[in-house]
N, CA, C and O atoms as a GROMACS GRO file, in nm:
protein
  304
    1UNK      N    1   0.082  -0.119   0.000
    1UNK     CA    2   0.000   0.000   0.000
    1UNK      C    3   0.087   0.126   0.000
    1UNK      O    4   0.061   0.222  -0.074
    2UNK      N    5   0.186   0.124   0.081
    2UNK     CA    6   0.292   0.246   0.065
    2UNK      C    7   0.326   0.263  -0.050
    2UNK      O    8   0.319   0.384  -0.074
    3UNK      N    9   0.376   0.178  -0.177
    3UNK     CA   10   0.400   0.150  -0.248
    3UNK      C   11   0.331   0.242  -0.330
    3UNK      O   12   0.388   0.332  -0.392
    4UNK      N   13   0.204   0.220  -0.330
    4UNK     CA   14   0.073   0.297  -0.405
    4UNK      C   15   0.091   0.408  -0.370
    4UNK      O   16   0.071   0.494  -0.455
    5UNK      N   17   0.131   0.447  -0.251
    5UNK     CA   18   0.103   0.591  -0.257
    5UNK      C   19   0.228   0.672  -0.316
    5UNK      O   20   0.209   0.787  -0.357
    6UNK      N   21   0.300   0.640  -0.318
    6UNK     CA   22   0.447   0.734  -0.347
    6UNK      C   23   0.437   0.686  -0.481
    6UNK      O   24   0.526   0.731  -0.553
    7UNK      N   25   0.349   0.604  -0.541
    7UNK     CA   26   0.352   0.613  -0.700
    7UNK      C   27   0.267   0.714  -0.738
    7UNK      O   28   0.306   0.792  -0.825
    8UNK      N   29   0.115   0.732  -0.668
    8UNK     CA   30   0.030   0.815  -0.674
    8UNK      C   31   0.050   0.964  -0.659
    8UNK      O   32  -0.011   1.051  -0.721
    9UNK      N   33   0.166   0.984  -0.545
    9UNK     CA   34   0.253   1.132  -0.520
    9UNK      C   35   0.331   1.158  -0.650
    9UNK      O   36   0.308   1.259  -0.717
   10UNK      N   37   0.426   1.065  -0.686
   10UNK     CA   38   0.491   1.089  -0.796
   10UNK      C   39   0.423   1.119  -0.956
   10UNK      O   40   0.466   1.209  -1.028
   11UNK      N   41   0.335   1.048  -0.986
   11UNK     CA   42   0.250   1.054  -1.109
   11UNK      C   43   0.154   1.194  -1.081
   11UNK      O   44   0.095   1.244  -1.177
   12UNK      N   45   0.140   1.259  -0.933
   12UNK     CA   46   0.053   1.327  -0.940
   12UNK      C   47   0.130   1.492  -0.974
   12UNK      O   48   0.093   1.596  -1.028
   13UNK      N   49   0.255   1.445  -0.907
   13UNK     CA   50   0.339   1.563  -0.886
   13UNK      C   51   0.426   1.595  -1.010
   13UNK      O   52   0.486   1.700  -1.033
   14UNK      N   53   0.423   1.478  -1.087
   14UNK     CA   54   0.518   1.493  -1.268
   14UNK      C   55   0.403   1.530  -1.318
   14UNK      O   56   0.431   1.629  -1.385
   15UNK      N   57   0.283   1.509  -1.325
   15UNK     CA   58   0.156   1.576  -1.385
   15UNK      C   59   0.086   1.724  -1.350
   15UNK      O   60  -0.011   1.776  -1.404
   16UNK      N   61   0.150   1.762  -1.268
   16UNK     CA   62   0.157   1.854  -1.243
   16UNK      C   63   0.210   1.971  -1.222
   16UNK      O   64   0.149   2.068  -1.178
   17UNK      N   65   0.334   1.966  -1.254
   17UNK     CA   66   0.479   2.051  -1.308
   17UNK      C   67   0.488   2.008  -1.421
   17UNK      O   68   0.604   2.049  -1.427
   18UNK      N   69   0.471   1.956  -1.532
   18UNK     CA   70   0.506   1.891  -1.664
   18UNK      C   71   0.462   1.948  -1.756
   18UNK      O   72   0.517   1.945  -1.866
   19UNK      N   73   0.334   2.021  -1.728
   19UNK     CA   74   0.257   2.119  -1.849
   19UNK      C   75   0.324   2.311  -1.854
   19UNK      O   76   0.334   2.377  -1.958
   20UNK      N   77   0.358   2.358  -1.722
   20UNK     CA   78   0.347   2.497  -1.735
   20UNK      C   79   0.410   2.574  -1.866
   20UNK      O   80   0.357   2.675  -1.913
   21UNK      N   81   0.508   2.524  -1.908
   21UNK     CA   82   0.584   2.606  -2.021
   21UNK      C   83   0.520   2.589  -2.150
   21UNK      O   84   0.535   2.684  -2.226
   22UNK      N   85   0.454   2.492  -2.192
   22UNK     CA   86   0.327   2.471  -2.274
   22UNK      C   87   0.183   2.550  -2.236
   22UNK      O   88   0.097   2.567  -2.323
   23UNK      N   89   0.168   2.590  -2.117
   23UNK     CA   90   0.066   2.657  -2.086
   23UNK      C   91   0.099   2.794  -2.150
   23UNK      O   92   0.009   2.849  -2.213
   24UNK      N   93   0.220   2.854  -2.141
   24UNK     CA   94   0.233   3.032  -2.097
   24UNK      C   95   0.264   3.019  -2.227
   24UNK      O   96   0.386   3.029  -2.222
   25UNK      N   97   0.232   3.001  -2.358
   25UNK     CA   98   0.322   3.030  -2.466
   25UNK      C   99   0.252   3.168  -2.522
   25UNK      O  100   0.146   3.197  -2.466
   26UNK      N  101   0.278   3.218  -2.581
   26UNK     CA  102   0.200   3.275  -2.656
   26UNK      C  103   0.158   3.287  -2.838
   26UNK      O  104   0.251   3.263  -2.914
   27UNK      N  105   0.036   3.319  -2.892
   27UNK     CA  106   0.076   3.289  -3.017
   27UNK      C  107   0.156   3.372  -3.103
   27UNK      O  108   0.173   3.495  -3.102
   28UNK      N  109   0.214   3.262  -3.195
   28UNK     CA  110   0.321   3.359  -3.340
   28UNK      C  111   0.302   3.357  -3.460
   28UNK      O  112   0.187   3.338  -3.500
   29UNK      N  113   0.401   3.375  -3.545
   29UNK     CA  114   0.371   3.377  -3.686
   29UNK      C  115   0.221   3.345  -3.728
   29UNK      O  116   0.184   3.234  -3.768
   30UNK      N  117   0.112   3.494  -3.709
   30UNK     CA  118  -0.032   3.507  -3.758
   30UNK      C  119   0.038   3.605  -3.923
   30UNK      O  120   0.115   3.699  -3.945
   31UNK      N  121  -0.018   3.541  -3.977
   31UNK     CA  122   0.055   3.691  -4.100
   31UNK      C  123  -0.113   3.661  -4.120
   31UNK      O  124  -0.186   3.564  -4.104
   32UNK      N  125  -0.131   3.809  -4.164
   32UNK     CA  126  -0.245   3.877  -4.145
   32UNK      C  127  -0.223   3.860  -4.354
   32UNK      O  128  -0.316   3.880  -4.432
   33UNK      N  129  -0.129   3.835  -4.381
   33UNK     CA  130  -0.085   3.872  -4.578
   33UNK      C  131  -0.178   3.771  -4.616
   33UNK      O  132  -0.266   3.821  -4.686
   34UNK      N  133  -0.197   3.620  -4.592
   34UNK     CA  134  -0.242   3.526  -4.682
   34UNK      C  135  -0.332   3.523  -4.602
   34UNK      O  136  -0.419   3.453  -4.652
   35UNK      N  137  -0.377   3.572  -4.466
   35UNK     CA  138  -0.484   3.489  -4.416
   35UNK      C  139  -0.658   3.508  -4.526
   35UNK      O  140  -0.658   3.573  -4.631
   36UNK      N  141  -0.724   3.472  -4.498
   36UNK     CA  142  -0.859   3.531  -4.586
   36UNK      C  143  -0.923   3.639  -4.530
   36UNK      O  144  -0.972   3.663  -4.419
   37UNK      N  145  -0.903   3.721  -4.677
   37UNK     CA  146  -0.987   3.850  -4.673
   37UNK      C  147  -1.084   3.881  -4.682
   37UNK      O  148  -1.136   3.983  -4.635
   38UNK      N  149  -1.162   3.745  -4.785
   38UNK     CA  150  -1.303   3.772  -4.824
   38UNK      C  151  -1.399   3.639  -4.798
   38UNK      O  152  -1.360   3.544  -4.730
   39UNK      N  153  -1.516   3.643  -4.853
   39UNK     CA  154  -1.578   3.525  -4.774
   39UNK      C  155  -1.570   3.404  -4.872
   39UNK      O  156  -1.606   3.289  -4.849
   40UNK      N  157  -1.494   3.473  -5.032
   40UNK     CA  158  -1.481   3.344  -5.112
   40UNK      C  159  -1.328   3.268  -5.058
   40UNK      O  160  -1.309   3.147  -5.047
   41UNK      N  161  -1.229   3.379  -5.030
   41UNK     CA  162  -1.109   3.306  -4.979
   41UNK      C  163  -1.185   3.208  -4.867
   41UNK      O  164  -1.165   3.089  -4.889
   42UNK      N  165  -1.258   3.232  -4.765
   42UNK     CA  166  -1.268   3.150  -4.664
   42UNK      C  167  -1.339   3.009  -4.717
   42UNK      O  168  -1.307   2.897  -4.676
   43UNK      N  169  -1.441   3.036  -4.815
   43UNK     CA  170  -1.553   2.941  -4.884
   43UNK      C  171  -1.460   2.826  -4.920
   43UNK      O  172  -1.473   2.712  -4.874
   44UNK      N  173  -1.336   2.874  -5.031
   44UNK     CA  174  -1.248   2.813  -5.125
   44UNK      C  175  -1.148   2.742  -5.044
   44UNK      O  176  -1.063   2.669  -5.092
   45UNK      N  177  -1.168   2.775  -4.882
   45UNK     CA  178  -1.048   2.717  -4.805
   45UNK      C  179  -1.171   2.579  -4.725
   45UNK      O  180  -1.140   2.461  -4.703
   46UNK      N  181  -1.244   2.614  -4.709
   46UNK     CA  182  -1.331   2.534  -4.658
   46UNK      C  183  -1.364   2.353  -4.748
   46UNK      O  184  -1.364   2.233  -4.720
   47UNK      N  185  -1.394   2.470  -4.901
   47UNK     CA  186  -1.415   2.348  -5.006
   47UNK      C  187  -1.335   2.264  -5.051
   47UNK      O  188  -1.387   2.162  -5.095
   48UNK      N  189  -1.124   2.279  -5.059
   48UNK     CA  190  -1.040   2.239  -5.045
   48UNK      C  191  -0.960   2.130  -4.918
   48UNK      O  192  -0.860   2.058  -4.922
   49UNK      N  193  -1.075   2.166  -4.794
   49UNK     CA  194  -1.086   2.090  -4.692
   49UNK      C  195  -1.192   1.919  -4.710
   49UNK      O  196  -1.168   1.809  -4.661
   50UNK      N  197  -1.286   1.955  -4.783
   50UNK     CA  198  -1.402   1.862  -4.777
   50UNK      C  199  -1.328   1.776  -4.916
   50UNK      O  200  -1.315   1.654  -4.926
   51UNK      N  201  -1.285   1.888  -5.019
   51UNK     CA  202  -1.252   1.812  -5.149
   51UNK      C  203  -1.155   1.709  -5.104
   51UNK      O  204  -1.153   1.625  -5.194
   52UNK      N  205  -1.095   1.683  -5.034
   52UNK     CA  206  -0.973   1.538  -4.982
   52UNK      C  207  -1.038   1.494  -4.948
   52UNK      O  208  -0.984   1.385  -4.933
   53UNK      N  209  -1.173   1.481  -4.900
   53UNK     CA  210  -1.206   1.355  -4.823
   53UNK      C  211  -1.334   1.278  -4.963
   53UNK      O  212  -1.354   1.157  -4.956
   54UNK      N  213  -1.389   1.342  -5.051
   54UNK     CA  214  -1.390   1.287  -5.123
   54UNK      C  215  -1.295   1.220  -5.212
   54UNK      O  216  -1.347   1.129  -5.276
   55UNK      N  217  -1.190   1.236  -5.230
   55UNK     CA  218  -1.105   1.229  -5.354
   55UNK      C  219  -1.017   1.132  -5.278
   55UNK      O  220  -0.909   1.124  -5.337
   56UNK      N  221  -1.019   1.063  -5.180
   56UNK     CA  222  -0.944   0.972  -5.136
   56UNK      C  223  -1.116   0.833  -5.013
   56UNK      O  224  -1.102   0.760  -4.915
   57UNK      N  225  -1.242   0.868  -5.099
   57UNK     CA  226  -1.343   0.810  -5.020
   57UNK      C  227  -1.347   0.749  -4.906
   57UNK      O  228  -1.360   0.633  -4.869
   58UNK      N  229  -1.329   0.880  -4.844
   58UNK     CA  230  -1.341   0.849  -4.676
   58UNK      C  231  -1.439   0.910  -4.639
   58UNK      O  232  -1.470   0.919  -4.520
   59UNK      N  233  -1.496   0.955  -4.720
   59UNK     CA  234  -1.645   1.064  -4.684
   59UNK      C  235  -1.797   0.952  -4.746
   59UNK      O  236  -1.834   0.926  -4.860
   60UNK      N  237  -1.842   0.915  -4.632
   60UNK     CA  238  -1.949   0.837  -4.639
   60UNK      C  239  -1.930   0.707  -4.762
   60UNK      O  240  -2.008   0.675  -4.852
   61UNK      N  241  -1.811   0.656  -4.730
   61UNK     CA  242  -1.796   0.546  -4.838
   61UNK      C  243  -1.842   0.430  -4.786
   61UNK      O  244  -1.882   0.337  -4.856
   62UNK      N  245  -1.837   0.431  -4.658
   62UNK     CA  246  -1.926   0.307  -4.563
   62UNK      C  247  -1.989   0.299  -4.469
   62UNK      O  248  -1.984   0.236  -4.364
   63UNK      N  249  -2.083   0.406  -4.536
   63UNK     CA  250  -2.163   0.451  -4.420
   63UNK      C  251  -2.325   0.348  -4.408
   63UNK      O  252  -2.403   0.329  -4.314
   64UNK      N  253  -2.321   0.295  -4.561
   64UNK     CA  254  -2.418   0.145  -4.492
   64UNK      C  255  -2.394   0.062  -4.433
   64UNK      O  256  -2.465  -0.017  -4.372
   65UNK      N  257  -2.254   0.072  -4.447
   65UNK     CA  258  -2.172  -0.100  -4.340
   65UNK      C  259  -2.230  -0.024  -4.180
   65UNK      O  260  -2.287  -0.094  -4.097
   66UNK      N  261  -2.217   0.048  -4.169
   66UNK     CA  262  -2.184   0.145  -4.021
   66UNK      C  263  -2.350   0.111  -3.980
   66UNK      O  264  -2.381   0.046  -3.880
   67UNK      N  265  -2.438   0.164  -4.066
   67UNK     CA  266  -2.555   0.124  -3.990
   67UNK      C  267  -2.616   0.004  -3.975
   67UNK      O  268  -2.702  -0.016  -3.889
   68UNK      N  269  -2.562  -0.108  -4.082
   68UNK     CA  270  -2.612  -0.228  -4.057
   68UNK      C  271  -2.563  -0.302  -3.944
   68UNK      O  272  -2.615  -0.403  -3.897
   69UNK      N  273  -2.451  -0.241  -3.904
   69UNK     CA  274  -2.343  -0.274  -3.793
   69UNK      C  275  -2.391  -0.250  -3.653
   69UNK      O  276  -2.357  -0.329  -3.566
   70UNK      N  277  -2.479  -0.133  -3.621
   70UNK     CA  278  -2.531  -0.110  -3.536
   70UNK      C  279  -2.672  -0.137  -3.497
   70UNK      O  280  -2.729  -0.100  -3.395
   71UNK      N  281  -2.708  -0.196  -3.576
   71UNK     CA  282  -2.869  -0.278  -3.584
   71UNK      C  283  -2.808  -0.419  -3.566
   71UNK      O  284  -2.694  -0.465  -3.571
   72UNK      N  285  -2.981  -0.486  -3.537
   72UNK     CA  286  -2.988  -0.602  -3.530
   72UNK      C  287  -2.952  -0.684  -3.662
   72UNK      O  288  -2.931  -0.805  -3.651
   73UNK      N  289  -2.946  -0.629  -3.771
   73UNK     CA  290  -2.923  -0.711  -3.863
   73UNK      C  291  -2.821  -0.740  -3.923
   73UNK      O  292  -2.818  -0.762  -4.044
   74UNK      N  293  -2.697  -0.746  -3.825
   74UNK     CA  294  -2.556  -0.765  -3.848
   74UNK      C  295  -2.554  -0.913  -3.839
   74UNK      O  296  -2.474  -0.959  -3.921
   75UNK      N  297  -2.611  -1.000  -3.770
   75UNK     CA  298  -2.657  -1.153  -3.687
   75UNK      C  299  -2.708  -1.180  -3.849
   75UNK      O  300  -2.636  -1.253  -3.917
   76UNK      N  301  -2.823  -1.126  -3.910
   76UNK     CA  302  -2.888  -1.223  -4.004
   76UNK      C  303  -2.820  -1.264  -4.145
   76UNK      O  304  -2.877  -1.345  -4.219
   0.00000   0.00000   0.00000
């Protein structure tokens, strides 16, 4: 039982000094040059996001397996 606890002190006390310098950072390199200016830059960044997940069918390519999977009629 001692055992437990000075593992429990230790795991509690490395978990707890282990984050601060990751906490305080602050943010950098925002360049304000490429970010989007207009609502088609943002649209065109959005649609370039969705377009990979078609173009490599990971976007609802098995999405009947998924529900037959979660019903009863995975058994029949």
């Amino acid at each position: 039982m001692k055992k437990y606890n000075w593992l429990f002190l230790f795991l509690v006390t490395f978990v707890g000094f282990s984050c601060n310098k990751e906490l305080d950072l602050k943010p950098h390199k925002i360049y304000y040059d490429n970010f989007y200016q207009t609502g088609d830059d943002a649209l065109s960044a959005v649609n370039a996001v969705y377009d990979v997940l078609g173009s490599v069918n990971q976007y609802c390519n098995y999405l009947w397996l998924i529900q037959d999977i979660s019903s009863d009629d995975c058994n029949s």
